[in-house]
N, C-alpha and C positions, 0 to 999 in steps of 0.2 A: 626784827631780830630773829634770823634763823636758828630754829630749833633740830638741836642732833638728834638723826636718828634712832629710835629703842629698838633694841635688841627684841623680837619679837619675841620668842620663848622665853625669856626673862622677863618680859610686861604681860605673859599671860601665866605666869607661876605667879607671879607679882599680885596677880589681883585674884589668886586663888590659896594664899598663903600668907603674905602681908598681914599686921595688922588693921583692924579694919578703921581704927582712927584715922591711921596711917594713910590709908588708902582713900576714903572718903575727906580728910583733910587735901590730899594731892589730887583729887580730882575735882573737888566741891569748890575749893580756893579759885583757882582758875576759873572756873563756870560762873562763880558769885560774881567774882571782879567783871567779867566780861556782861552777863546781863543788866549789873548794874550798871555800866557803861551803856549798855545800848537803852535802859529804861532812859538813862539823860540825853538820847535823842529828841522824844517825847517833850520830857521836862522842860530841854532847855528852849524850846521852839516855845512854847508855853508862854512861859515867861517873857522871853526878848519877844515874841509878840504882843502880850499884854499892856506890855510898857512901852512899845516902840510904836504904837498904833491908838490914836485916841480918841479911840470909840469902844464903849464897854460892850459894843451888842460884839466885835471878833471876839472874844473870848467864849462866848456862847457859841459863835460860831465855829471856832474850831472842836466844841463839846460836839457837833452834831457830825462831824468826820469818824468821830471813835468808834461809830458802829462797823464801818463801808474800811478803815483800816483795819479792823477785828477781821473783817469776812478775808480781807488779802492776809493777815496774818495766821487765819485758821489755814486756810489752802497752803499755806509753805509749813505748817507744822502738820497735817495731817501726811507730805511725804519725806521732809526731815528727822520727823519724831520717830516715824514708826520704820524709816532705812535707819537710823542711829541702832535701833533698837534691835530690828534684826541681825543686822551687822555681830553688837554686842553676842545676842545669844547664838550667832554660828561661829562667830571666833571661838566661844565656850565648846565651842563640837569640833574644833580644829579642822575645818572647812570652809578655809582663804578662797578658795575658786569664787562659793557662793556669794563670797562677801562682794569680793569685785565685779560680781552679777549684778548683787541689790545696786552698787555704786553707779553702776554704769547706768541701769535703768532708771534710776532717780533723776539725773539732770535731764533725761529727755521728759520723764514725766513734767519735772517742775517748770518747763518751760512751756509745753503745750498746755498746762493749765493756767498758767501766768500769763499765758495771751488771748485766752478765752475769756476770763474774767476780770481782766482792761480794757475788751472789747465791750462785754457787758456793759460795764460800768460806765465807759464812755456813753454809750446809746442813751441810757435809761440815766443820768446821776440826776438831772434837776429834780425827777419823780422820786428816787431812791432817797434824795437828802429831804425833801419835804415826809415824803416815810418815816424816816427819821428821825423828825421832829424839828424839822429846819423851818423858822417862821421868816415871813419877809425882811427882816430888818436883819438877819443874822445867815439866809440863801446867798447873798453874793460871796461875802466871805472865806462861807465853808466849799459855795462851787471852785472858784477860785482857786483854793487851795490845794483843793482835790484834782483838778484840771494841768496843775503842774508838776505834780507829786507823783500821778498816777505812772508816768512813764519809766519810774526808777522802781515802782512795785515789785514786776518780775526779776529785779536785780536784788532785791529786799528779799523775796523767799528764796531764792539760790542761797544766798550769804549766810540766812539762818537755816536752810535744811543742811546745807552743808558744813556749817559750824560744828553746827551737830555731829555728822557724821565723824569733822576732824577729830571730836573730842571722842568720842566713844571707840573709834581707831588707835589709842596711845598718844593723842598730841593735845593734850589741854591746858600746857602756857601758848601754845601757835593759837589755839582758839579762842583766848585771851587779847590775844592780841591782834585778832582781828578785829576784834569788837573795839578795843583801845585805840583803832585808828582811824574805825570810820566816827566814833562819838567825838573823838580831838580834831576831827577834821568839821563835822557838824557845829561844833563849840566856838568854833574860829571863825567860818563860813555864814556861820547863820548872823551873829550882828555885824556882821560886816557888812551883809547885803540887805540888812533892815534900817541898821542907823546910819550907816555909810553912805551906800547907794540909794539908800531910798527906796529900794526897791516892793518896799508893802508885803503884803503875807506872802505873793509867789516867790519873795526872797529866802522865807524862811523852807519853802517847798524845792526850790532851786538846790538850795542846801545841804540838804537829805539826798535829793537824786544825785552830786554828785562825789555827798558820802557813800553812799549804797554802790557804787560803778566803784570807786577805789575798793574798798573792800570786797566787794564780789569779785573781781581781780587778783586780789590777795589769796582769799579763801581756793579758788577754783587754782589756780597756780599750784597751790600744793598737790592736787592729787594729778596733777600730769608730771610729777616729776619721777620720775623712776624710782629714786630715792624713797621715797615716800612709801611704808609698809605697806599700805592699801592705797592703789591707785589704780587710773581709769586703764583700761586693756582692751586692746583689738579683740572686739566677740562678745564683749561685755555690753555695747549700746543697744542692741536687738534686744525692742520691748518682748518680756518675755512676762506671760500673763501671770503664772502659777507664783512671780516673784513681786509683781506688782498688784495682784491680791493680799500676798504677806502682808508688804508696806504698806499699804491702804488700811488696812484692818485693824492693823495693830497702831497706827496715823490716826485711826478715826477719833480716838476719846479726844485729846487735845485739840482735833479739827473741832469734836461737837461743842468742848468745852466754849470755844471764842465764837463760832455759828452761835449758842446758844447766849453768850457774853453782847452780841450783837442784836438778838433777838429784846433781852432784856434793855440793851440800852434804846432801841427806838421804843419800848413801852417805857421807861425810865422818861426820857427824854419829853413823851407826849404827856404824860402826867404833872412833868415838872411845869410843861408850858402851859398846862391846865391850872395847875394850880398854884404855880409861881411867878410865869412866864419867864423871858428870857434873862433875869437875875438867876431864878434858880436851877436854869440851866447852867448856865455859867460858874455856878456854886458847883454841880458836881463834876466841872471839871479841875478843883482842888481837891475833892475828896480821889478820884481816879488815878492822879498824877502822884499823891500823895502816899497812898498804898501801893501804889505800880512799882515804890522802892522797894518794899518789904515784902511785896510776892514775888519781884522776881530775884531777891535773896534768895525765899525756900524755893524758886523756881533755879536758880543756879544749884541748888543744894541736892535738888530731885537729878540736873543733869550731868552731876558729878554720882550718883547714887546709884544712877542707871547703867552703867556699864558694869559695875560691882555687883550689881542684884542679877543681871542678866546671865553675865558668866558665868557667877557660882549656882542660877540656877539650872540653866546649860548642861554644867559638871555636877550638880545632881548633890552639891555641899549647902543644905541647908542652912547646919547652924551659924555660918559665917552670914545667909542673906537673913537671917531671923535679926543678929547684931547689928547690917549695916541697917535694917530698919528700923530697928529703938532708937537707935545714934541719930538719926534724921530724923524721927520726928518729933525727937526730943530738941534737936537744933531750929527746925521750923517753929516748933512752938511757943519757944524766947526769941524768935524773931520779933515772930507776926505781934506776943503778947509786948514786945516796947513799940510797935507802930500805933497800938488799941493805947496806950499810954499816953502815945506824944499827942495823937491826936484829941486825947480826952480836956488833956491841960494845956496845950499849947494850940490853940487853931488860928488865933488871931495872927501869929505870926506868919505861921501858914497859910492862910489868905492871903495876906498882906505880899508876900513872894510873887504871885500869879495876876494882882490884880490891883487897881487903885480906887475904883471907884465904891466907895463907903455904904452903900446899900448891896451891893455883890460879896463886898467884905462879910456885913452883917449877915447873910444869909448863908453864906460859905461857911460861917461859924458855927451856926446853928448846926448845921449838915454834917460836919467832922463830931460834932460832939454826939451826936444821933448812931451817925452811921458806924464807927469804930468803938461801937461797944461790944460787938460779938466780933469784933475785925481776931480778938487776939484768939478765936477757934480756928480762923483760915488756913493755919500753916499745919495744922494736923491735916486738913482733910486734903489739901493738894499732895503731901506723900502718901495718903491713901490711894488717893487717883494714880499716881507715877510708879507704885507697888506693885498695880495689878497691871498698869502697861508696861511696864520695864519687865512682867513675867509673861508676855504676849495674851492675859486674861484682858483682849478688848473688849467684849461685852460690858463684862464687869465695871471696866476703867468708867466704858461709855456713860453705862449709869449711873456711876457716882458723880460724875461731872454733870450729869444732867439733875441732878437734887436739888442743888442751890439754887441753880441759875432756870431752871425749869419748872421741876417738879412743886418748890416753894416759894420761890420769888414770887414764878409770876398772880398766884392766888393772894400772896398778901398784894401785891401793887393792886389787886382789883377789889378788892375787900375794906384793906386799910386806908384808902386816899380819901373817898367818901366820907369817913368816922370822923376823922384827924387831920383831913386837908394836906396841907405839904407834911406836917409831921408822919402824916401815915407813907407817904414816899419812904422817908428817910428812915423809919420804924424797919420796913419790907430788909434792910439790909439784915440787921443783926438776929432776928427772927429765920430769915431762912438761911445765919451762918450755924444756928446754934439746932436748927431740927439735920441741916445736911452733915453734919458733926455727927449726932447720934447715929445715923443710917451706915454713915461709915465706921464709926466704930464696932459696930456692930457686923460688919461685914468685913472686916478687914480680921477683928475675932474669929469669925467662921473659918476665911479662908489660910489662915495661921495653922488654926489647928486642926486643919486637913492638910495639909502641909506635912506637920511634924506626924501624923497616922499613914504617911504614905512610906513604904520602905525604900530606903536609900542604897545603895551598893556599899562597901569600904570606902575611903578617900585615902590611906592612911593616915600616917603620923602628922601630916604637913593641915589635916585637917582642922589638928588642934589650934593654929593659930588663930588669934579673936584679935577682941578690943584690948 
């Protein structure tokens, strides 16, 4: 469904006068729908594989892909995230040239890095997946799957860096509905080539590669069309450093976040095999798929947030980005707190969706009810993260993303397993949501009210609009 062009100087008054419900309901909406959408790529493979394949060790086995797909999804978000982003705060400085600069150097980026780290991956994966905590009974599987999937990768981070871009450009039901057509195409595709055909895990990997090709079609289609407010231009392809420094920089927190998301899960993953083997590997792959809905809520909420925060900080109107941040992360935090809910009282049936065999149930149980007891702190601290990169403070971002998954994780996984055996695993989750919560709170304090101590110009009258 084509989307009519915005009136550009109306869609940049729009997000500088607007109310900011207003504004964060019209950009958040779209982004939610769409992420949720793309988290039921994941889910639904999940699932129709768990059921359609009857052996309990696939289920572990595709636990032990999430790392090596983290590392391809940090690489299209570290030049997705951080071109969305710049984009955003030079539209804020009314300097279209630059923006179609970032645009055009992004696709050559995301390609030469997309075929560097296929390459990779291809060499080294049987070594990478046992890394990862792939045991014999549960290696063929995850190679397998990875071996088919791999080739749709570089069409996977075009889709999402460029989703991005569309949305933070003025077009976020188009980038809705991109997402709404590669997941309905995945939903159809995938048991059709598992219970159908027959075709075993590489059906469900078949499936995604040629969701990811429709959609990366779709998505890329829009910015060659003239029409299109921001699109690609003769002059704009020539890597140009001084702009692909930006985007890298300000790309990196979300890069380190899933780099370090990928770190934790091959210690995750070797611990579980240590101390649970390959059931309680396969347990956290219901807890993963389970919260993957409710982060990437506040993660559609952060990329509905982000074009908002950037431009008004741009134009130098604080108290409109001081509002769209309360609003967000008072919405992430009734997210994340009914996921910390379902999973505390509901996990059996939760299992039960992903899996049949009754000792993986049991253990998957145990695991939800463990790990989602600090789950309902997560949606504060991902709009802390998305706060200070949507205001191009990379550093900052960097290191808040690196708290939970870094700085505290990994000391309790080596601390607590030893004490408490698998419970100390599953302990490591809500301990390091609830110390990386403080660190941001705390910093996210600081950098506020250095914020409001810094002088701002006039805005006039149009500034007074809020919530």
């Amino acid at each position: 469904m084509a989307e009519s062009k915005p009136d550009q100087a109306v869609r940049l008054k729009e997000l500088a006068t607007a109310p900011i419900w207003k504004m964060l309901l019209k950009y958040s909406l779209p982004a939610v729908v769409g992420t949720v959408v793309m988290a039921l790529y994941n889910i639904i493979d999940s699932i129709v594989i768990g059921h359609a394949i009857d052996d309990p060790n696939v289920v572990a086995g595709i636990a032990v892909t999430f790392p090596v797909m983290n590392l391809a999804t940090a690489l299209g978000m570290l030049i997705g995230a951080g071109a969305a982003t710049r984009i955003s705060i030079v539209l804020g400085q009314n300097d279209h040239r630059r923006a179609e600069m970032i645009l055009g150097n992004s696709v050559q980026l995301s390609v030469i890095v997309g075929l560097t780290y296929i390459t990779l991956f291809a060499i080294f994966l049987d070594k990478i997946l046992v890394l990862f905590g792939a045991s014999p009974n549960t290696l063929p599987y995850a190679k397998e799957f990875l071996q088919w999937v791999m080739p749709g990768m570089v069409l996977m981070n075009l889709t999402f860096s460029y989703n991005n871009v569309m949305r933070a450009s003025g077009y976020p039901r188009k980038a809705m509905y991109t997402n709404f057509i590669g997941a309905g195409m995945n939903a159809c595709l995938a048991p059709l080539f598992l219970f159908g055909f027959k075709w075993g895990i590489r059906g469900a990997a078949i499936a995604t590669d040629i969701s990811m090709l429709v959609t990366c079609f779709f998505v890329m289609f829009h910015f060659f069309q003239k029409k299109s407010d921001l699109h690609f231009e003769k002059g704009t392809f020539k890597l140009n450093w001084p702009i692909i420094r930006s985007v890298l920089y300000i790309g990196m927190a979300p890069f380190l976040i899933n780099v370090a998301g990928s770190i934790i899960n091959a210690i995750v993953n070797n611990s579980l095999l240590k101390y649970g083997g390959d059931d309680a590997i396969a347990a956290v792959v219901v807890f993963n798929r389970f919260v993957t809905v409710f982060v990437f809520i506040v993660i559609g909420i952060c990329q509905g947030m982000q074009p908002i925060l950037g431009y008004n900080y741009g134009a130098r109107k604080y108290d409109r980005l001081f509002k769209t941040l309360r609003l967000a992360a008072t919405c992430a935090v009734i997210i994340t707190t009914c996921g910390s809910l379902i999973g505390a009282f509901n996990p059996t049936s939760i299992a039960k969706m992903f899996m049949r065999d009754q000792a993986q149930i049991d253990c998957a149980v145990n695991c939800l009810r463990i790990t989602t007891m600090g789950f309902w702190m997560v949606g504060f601290q991902i709009v802390a993260t998305n706060f200070f990169q949507s205001l191009g403070f990379a550093g900052k971002a960097v290191f808040l993303s690196l708290t939970r998954q870094i700085i505290f994780m990994i000391p309790c996984l080596f601390i607590l397993p030893p004490i408490l055996h698998l419970n100390g695993v599953w302990s490591a989750f809500p301990i390091s949501d609830f110390l990386s919560t403080v660190v941001s709170s705390l910093m996210l304090w600081w950098q506020v009210r250095h914020i409001r101590n810094t002088p701002a110009p006039p805005v006039g009258p149009d500034s007074e609009a809020g919530v």
